[in-house]
C-alpha positions in Angstrom: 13.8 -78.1 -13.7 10.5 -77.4 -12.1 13.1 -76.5 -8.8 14.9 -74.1 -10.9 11.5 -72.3 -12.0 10.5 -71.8 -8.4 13.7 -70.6 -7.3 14.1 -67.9 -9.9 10.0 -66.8 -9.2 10.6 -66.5 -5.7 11.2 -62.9 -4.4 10.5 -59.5 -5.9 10.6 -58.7 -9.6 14.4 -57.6 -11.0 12.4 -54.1 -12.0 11.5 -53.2 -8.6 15.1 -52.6 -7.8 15.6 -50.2 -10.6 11.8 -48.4 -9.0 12.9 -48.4 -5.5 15.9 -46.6 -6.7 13.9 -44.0 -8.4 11.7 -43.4 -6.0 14.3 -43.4 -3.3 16.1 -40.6 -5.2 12.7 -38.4 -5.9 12.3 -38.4 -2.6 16.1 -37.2 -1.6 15.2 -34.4 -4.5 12.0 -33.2 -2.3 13.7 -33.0 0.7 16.2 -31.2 -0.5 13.8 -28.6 -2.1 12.1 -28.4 1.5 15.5 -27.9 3.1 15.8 -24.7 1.0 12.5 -23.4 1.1 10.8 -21.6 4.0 7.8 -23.3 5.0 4.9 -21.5 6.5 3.6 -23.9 8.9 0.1 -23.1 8.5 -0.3 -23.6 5.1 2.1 -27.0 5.4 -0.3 -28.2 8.0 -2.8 -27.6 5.6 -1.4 -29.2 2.8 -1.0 -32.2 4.7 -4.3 -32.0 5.9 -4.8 -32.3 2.1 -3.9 -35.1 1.3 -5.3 -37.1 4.4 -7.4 -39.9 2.9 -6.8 -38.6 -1.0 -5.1 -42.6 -1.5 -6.0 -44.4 1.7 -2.8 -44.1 3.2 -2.8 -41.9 5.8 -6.0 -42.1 8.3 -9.1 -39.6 7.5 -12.6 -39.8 5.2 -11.9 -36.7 2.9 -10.4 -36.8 -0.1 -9.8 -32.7 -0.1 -9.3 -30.3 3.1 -12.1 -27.7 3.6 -8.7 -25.1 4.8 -8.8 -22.0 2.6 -5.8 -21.1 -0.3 -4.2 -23.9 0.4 -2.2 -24.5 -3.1 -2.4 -20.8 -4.2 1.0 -18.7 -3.7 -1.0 -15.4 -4.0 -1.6 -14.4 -0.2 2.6 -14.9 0.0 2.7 -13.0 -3.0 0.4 -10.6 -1.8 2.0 -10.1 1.2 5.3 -9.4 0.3 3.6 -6.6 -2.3 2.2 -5.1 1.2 5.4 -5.6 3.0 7.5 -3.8 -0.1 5.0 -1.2 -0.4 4.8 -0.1 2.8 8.4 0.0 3.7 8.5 2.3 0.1 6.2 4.9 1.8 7.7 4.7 5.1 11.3 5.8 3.4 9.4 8.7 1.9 8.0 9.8 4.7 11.0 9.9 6.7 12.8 11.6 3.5 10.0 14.2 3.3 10.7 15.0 7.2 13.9 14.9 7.5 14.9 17.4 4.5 11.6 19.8 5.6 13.4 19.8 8.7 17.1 20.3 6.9 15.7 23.6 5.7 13.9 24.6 9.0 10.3 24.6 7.4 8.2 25.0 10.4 4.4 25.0 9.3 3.5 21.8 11.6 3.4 19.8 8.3 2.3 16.1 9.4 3.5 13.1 7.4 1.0 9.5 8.1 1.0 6.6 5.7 -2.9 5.5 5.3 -5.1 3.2 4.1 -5.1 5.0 0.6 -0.9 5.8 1.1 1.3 8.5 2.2 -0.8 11.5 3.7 0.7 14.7 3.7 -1.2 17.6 5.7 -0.6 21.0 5.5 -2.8 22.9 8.2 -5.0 26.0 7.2 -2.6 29.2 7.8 0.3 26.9 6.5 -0.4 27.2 2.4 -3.0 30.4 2.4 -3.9 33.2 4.5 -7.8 32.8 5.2 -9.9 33.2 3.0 -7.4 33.4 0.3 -6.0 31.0 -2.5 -2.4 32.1 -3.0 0.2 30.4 -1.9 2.6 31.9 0.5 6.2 31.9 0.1 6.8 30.0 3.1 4.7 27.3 1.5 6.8 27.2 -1.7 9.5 26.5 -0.4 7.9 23.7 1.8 5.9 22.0 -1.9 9.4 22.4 -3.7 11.0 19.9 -1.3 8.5 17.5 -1.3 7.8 18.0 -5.3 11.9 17.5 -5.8 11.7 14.2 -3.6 8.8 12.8 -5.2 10.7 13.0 -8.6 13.5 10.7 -6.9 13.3 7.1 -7.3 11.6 4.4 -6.5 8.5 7.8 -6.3 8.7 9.1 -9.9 6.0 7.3 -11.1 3.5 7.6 -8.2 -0.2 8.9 -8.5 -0.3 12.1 -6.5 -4.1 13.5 -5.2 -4.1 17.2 -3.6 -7.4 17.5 -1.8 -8.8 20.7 -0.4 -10.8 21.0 2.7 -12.6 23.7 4.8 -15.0 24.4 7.5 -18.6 25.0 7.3 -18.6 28.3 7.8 -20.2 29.7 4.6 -17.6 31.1 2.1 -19.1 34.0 0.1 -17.2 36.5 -1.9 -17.3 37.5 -5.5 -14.0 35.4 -6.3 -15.3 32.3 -4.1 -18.9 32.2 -3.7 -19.1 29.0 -1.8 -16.4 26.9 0.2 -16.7 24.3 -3.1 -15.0 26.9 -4.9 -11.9 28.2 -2.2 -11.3 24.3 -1.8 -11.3 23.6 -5.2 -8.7 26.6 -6.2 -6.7 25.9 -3.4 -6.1 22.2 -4.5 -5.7 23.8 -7.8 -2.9 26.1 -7.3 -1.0 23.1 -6.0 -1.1 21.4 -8.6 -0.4 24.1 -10.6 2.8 25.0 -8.9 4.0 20.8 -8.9 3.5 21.5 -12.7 5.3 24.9 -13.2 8.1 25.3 -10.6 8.8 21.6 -9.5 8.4 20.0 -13.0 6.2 16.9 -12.1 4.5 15.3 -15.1 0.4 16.0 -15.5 -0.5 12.6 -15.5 0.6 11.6 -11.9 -1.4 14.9 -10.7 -5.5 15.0 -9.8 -7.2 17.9 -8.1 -9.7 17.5 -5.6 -12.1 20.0 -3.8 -14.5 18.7 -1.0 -15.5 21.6 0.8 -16.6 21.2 4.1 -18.1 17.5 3.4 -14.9 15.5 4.6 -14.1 17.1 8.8 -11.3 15.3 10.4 -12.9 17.4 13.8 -16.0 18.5 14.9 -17.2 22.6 13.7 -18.7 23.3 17.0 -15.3 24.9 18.2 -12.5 27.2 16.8 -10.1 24.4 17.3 -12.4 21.8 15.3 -12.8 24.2 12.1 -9.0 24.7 12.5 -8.2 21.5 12.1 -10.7 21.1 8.8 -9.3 23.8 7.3 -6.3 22.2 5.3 -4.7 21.0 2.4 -4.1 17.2 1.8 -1.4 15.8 -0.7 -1.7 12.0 -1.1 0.9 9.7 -2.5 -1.2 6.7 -3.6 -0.4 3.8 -2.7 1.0 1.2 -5.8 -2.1 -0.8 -6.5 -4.4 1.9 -4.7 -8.3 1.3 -5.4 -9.8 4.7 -4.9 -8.9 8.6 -4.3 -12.1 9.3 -1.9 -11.1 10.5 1.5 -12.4 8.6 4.3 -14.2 10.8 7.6 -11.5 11.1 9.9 -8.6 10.1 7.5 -5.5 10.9 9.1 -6.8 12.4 12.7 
């Protein structure tokens, strides 16, 4: 009998079969998943680096990695908001070139995407003769095809900032008594005419006047105040975090 008892108590338990089974099949589940995820091999190095001496069994003294985001999904996340965001803005801009060129618009209109989103310069002569806050008619027709695009989709939703900028020569007339002022109307009257002739909603619109505070070039030379004499139309960017103009934006 006492044969029998050591027989039968020799060997592993009947229940480990039933757990090795289990555990083989978790583990075929895993790599499956892995076969049909993409793996950044950065952060997988750093996972592993993870788990190095968290249960003794691989080599190591540290329970936790010091690497940075290494179970958070938001810089993937984050990036593929960038990547999605920027390819948005680069279709507009080619959109907005390709149809001001369809209609031969030729005011040297410039199209950059920035930190802040899509800038959209018009030079000084382009919207308004000098000194002056009226738009010309060349420069209707120029804000009707960019206001009809911006109503398309994926844009009909965007935040859109029209800045005016000057020199620093002093502005002084009875209907614009300072460069504050001709900057100010300027931005003004396009907004006024995205809201009246192109039939773009208030809320995406902001006027912005900065005088001769924001130069993308220096005011020693005719060139320079040229080129700080101009209008601005920003498409914000999604998830922007400020309207401000940066010096230099866009040079």
């Amino acid at each position: 009998m006492s044969d029998k008892k050591n027989e039968e108590s020799s060997g592993a338990p009947a229940w480990m079969v039933t757990y090795g089974d289990l555990v083989t099949l978790l583990m075929c589940f895993f790599v499956l998943l892995f076969a049909f995820s993409e793996i950044d091999a950065q952060k997988f190095e750093a996972v592993m680096q993870s788990f190095q001496g968290s249960a003794g069994v691989l080599s190591g003294g540290t329970t936790l990695s010091d690497s940075p985001l290494v179970f958070t999904g938001m810089p993937e996340v984050n990036t593929s908001l960038e990547t999605v965001e920027s390819q948005v803005l680069d279709d507009l801009k080619k959109e907005i070139e390709s149809q001001l060129d369809d209609a031969n618009i030729d005011l040297e209109i410039t199209a950059e995407i920035i930190n802040r989103g899509l800038l959209i310069r018009f030079p000084d002569n382009a919207l308004f003769d000098s000194g002056r806050a009226d738009l010309k008619a060349p420069a209707m027709e120029a804000l009707t095809v960019i206001g009809n695009i911006l109503l398309e989709e994926p844009f009909t939703e965007r935040v859109i900032s029209v800045e005016g900028h000057t020199d620093n020569v002093p502005m002084r007339s009875s209907e614009f008594p300072s460069n504050w002022e001709l900057s100010t109307t300027r931005a003004t009257n396009v907004i006024r005419y995205f809201l009246d002739e192109v039939g773009i909603k208030p809320k995406r619109l902001s006027a912005s006047g900065y005088g001769e505070y924001y130069p993308i070039a220096t005011n020693e030379t005719a060139e320079g105040r040229s080129q700080n004499r101009r209008v601005d139309i920003v498409v914000m960017r999604e998830f922007f975090t400020t309207k401000q103009p940066e010096i230099n934006e866009g040079e």
